[in-house]
C-alpha positions in Angstrom: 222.5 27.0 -52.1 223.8 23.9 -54.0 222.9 20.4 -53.6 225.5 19.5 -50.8 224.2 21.7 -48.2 220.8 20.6 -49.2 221.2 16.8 -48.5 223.7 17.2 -45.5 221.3 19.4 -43.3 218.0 17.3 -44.6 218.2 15.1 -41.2 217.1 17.3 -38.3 220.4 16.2 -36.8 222.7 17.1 -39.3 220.8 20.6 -39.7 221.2 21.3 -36.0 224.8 20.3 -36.0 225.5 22.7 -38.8 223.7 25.6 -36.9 225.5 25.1 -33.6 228.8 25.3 -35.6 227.6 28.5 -37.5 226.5 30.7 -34.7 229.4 29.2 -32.3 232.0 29.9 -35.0 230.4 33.1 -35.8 230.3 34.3 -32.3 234.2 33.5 -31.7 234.9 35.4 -34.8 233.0 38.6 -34.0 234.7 38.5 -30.5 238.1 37.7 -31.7 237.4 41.3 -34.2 235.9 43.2 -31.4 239.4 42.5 -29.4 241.6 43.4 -32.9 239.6 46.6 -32.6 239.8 47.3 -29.0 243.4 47.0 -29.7 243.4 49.7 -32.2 241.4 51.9 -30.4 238.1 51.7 -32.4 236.0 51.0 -29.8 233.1 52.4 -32.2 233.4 48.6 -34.6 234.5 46.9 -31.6 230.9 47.7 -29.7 229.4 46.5 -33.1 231.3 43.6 -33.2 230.4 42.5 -29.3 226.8 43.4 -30.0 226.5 40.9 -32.9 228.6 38.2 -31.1 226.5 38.2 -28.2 223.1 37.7 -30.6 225.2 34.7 -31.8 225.8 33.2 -28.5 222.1 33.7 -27.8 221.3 31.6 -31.1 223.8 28.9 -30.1 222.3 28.3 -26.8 218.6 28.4 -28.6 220.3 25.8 -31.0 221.8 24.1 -27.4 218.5 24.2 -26.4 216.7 22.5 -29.5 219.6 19.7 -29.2 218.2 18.8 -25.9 217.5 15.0 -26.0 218.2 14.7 -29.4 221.3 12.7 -31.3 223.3 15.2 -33.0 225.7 14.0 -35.8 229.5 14.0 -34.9 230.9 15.9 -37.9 234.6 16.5 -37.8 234.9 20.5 -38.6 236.6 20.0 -42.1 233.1 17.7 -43.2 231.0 20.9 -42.2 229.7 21.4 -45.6 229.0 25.2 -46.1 229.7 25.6 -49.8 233.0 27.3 -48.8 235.4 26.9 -46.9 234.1 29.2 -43.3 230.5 29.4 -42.1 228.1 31.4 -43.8 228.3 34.1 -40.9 231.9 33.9 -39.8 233.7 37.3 -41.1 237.0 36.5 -42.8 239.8 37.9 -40.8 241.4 38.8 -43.9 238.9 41.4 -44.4 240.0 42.8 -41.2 242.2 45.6 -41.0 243.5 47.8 -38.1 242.8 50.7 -39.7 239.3 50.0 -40.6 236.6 52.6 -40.2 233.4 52.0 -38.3 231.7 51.5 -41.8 233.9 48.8 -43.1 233.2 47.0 -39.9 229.2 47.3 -40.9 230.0 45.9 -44.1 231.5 42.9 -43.0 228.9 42.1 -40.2 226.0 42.8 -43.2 227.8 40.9 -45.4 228.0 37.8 -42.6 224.8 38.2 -41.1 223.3 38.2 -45.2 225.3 35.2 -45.7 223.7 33.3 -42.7 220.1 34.3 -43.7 220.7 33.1 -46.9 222.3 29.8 -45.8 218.8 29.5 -43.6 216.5 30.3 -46.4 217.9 27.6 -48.7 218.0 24.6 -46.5 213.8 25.8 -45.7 213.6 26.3 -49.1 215.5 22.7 -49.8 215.1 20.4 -46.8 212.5 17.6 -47.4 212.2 17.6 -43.5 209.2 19.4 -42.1 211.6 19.5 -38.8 214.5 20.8 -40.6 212.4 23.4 -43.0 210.7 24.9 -39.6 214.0 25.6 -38.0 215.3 26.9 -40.8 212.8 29.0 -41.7 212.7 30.4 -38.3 216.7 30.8 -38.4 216.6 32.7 -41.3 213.9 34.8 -39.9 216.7 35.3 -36.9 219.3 36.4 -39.2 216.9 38.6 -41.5 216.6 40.5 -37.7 220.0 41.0 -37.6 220.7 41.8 -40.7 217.8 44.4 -40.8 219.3 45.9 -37.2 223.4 46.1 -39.6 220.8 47.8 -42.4 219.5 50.6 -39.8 222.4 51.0 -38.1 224.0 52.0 -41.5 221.3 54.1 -42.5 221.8 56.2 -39.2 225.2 56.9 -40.2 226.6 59.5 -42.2 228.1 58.0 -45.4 231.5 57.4 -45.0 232.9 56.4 -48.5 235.8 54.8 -50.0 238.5 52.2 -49.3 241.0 51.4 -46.1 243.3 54.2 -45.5 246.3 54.1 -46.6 248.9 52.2 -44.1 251.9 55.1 -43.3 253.7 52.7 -41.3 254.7 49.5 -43.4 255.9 46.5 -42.5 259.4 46.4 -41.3 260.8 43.0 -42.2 264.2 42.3 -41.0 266.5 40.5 -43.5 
């Protein structure tokens, strides 16, 4: 993680503003992708995605709960500093496709769910804090849970290789 996360989540108010963002954005995501699959009729990814949005909401309220009685810092969402431009653990839609397979859908939760361990680790690794390193380290252990379940889950399943399939039905756009 680079220096900007590390001195923006160093004040145990800044850290637990940052989390409540993360697991609140995350959770909307995977629940906005479990509806784009129920849509489409893969209720298989859509299951997935529920599942993982509703150990999200569970972390936000744990984060609600730690906030308790404490100041948290107003940050407007565009100050959020993640390194990038979503939340470690929000999905990006535009790896989302209608026609994705079960397996793509397990990549892009591994990949998230990674992404928020990671962000954990470095602010424990990074925060001055002994407040802000506790949390953290015990977030990351959260997400390494997670991501372990996305692992096994994978493993489980018979491989299922290659890229999207091929869309028959293009885009019609009128002139």
């Amino acid at each position: 993680m680079s220096s900007p996360e590390k001195s923006a989540c160093n004040e145990l108010g800044v850290f637990l503003a940052h989390s409540l963002a993360l697991e609140t954005e995350a959770a909307e995501r995977l629940e906005e992708l479990a509806g784009v699959m129920e849509v489409h009729n893969n209720f298989e990814a859509a299951a997935i995605f529920q599942k993982l949005a509703q150990y999200g909401r569970q972390h936000a309220e744990a984060v609600r709960e730690l906030t308790a009685g404490r100041q948290l810092e107003q940050i407007a969402p565009w100050d959020f500093d993640w390194g990038g431009d979503d939340a470690p653990e929000t999905s990006p839609m535009e790896e989302a496709h209608y026609r994705m397979t079960t397996a793509h859908a397990m990549a892009m939760a591994l990949e998230s769910e990674s992404r928020a361990r990671d962000f954990y680790a470095a602010v424990a690794a990074e925060a001055e804090d002994e407040e802000v390193r506790r949390y953290a380290e015990e977030f990351a252990s959260e997400e390494a849970t997670h991501v372990h379940y996305v692992e096994n889950w994978i493993a489980r399943q018979p491989a299922e290789a290659g890229p999207l399939p091929d869309d028959d039905d293009d885009p019609h756009m009128p002139e």
